[in-house]
N, CA and C atoms as a LAMMPS dump frame, in Angstrom:
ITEM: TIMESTEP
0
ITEM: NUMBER OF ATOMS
240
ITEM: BOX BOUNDS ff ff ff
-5.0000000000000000e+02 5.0000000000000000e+02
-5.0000000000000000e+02 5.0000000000000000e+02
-5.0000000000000000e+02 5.0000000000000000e+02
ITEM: ATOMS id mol type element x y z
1 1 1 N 0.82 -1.171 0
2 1 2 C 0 0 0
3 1 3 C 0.876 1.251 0
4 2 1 N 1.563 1.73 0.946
5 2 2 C 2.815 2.305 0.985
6 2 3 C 3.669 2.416 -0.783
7 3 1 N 4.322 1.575 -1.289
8 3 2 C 4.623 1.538 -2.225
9 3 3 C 3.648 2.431 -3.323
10 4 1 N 2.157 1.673 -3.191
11 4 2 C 1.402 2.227 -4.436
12 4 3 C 1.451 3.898 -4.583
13 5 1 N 0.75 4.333 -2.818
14 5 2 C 1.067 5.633 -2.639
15 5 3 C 1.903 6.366 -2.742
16 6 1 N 3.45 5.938 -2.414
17 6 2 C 4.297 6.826 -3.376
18 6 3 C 4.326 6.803 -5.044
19 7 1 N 3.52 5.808 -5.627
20 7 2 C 4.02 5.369 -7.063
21 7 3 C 2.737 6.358 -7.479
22 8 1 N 1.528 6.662 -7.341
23 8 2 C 0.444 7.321 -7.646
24 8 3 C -0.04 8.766 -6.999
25 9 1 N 1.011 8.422 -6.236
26 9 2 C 0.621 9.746 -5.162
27 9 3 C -0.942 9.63 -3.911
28 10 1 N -0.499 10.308 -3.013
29 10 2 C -1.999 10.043 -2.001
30 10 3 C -2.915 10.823 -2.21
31 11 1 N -2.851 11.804 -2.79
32 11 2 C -3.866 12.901 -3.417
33 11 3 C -4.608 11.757 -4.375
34 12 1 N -4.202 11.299 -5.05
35 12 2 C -4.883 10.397 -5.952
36 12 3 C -5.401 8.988 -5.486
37 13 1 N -4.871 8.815 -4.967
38 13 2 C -5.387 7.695 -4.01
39 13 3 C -6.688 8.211 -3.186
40 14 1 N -6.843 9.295 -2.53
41 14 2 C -7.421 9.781 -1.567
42 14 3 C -9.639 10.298 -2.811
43 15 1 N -8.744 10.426 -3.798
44 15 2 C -9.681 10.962 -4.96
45 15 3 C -10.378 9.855 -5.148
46 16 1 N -9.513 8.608 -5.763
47 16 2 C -10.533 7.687 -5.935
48 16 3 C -11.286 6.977 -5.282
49 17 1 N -10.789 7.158 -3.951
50 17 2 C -11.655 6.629 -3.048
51 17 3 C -12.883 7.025 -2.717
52 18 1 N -12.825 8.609 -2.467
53 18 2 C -14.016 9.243 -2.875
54 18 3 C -15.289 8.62 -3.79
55 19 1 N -14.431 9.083 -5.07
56 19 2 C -15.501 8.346 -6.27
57 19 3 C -15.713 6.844 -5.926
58 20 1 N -15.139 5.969 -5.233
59 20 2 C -15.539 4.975 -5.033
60 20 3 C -16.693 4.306 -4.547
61 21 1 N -16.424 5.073 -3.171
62 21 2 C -17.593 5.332 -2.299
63 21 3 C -18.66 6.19 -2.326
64 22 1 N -18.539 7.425 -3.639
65 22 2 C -20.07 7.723 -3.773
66 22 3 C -20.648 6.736 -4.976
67 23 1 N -19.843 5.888 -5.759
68 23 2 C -20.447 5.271 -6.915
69 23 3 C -20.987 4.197 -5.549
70 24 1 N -20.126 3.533 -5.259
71 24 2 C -20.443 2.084 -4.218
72 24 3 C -21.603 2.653 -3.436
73 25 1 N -22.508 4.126 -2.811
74 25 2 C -23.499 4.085 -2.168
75 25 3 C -24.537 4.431 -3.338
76 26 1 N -23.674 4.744 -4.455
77 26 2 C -25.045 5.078 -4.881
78 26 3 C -26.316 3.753 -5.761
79 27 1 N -25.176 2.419 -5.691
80 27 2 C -25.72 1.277 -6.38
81 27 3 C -26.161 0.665 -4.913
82 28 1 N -25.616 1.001 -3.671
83 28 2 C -26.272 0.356 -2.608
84 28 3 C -27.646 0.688 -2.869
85 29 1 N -27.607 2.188 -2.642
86 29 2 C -29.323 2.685 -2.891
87 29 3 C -30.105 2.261 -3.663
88 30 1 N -29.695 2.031 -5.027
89 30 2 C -30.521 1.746 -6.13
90 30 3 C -30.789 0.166 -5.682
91 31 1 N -30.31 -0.794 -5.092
92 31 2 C -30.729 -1.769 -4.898
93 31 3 C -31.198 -2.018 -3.858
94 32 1 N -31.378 -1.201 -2.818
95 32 2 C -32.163 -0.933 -1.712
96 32 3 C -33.574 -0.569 -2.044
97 33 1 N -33.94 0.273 -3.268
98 33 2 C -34.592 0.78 -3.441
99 33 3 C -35.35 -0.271 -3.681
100 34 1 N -35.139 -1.661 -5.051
101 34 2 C -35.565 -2.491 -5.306
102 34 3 C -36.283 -3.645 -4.532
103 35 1 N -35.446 -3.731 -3.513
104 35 2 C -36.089 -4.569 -2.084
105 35 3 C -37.546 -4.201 -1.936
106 36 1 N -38.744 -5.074 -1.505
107 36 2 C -40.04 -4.441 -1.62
108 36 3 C -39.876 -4.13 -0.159
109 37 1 N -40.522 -3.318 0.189
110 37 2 C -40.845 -3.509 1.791
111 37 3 C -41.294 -4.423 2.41
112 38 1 N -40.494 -4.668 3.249
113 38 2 C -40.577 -5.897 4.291
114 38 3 C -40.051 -5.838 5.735
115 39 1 N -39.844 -7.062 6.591
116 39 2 C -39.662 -7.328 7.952
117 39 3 C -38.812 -8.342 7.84
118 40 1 N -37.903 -8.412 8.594
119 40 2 C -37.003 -10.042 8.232
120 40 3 C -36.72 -10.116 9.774
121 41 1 N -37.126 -11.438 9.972
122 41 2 C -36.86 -11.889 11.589
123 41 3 C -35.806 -13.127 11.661
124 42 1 N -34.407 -13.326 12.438
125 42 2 C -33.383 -14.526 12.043
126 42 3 C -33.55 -14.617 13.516
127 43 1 N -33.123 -16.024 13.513
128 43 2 C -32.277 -16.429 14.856
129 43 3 C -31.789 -17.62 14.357
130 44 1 N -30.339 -17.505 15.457
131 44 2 C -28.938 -18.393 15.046
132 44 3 C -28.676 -18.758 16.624
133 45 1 N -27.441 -19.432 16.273
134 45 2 C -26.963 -20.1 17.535
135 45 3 C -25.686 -19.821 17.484
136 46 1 N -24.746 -19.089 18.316
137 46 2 C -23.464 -18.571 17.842
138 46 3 C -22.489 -19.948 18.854
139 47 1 N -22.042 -20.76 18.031
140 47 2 C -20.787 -21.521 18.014
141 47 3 C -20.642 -21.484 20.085
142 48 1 N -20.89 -22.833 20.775
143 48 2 C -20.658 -22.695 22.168
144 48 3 C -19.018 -22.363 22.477
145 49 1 N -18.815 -21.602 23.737
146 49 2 C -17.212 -21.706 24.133
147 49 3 C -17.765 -21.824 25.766
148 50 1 N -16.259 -21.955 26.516
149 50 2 C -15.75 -22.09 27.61
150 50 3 C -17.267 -21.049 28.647
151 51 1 N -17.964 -21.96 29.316
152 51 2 C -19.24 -20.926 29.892
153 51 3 C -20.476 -20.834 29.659
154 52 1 N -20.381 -21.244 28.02
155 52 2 C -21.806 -21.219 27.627
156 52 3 C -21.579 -22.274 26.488
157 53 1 N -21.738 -23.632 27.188
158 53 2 C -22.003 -24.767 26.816
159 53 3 C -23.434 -25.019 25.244
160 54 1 N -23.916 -24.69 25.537
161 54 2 C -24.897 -24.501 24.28
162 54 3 C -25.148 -23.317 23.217
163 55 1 N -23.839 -22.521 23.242
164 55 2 C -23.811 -21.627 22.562
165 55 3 C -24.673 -20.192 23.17
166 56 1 N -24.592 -19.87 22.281
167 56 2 C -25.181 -17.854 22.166
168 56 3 C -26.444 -17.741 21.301
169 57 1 N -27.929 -17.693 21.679
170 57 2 C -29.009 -17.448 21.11
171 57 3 C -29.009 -15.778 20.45
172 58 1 N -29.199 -15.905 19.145
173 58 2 C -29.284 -14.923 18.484
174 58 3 C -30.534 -14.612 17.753
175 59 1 N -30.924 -13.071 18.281
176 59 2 C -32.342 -12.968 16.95
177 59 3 C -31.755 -11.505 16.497
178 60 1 N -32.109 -11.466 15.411
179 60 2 C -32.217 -9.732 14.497
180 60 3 C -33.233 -10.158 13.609
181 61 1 N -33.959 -8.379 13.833
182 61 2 C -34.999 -8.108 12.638
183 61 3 C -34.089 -6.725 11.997
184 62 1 N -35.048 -6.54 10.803
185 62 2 C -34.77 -5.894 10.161
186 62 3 C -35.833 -5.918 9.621
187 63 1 N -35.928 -4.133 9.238
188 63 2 C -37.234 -3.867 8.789
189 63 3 C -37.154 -3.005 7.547
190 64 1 N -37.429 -3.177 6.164
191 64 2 C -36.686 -1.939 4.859
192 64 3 C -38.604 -1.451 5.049
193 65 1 N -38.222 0.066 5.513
194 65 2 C -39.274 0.573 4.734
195 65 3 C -39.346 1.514 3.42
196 66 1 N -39.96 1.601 2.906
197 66 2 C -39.704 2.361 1.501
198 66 3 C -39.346 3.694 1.302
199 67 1 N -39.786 4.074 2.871
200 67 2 C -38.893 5.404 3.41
201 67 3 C -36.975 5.816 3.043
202 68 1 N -37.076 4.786 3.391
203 68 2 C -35.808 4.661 3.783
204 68 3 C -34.797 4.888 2.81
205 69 1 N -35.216 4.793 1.838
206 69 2 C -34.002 4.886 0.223
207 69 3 C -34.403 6.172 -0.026
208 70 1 N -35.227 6.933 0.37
209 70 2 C -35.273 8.336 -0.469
210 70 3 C -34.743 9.577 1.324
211 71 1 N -34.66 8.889 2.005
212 71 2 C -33.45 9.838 2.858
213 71 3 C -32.738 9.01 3.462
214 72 1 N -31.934 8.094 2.959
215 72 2 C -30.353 7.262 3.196
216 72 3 C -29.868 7.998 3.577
217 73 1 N -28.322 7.944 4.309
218 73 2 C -27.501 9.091 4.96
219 73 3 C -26.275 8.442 4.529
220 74 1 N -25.441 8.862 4.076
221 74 2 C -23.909 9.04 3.644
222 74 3 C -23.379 7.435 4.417
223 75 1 N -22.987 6.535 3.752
224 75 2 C -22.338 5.457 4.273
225 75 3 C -21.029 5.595 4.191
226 76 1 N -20.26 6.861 3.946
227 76 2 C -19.219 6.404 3.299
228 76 3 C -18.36 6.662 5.03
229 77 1 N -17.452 5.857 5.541
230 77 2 C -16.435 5.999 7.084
231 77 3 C -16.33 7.46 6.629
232 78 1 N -15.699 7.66 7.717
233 78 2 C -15.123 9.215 8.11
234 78 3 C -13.714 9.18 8.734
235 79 1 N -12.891 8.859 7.668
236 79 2 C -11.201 9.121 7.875
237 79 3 C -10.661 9.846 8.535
238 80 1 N -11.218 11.462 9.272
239 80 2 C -10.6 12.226 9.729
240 80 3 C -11.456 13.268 10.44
């Protein structure tokens, strides 16, 4: 990584990343958008260790409402 950045410079490095991450949220969205609205309910069993002999009970929902793709908020980290 080091190497590339001196070979391209970090200004340029720093650029495409940018464009990366607004192209990469902006196809998140568009396929967010596509999702119909729904509810998704999981539960898992997370792998037992030392204590908890039968593992780790897991549930997540998740809920897409159709709201939600027309005020998304910036996914992209915050480097600084």
């Amino acid at each position: 990584m080091l190497e590339l950045g001196r070979e391209v410079g970090w200004e340029t490095l720093e650029k495409y990343t940018e464009q990366w991450f607004d192209y990469s949220e902006k196809v998140m969205v568009a396929a967010i958008r596509e999702i119909p609205s729904t509810e998704i309910i999981a539960t898992t069993t997370h792998d037992p260790f030392p204590g908890v002999p039968n593992g780790v009970r897991i549930k997540i929902g998740i809920k897409k409402a159709s709201a939600w793709a027309r005020s998304a908020t910036s996914c992209r980290p915050r480097w600084r």
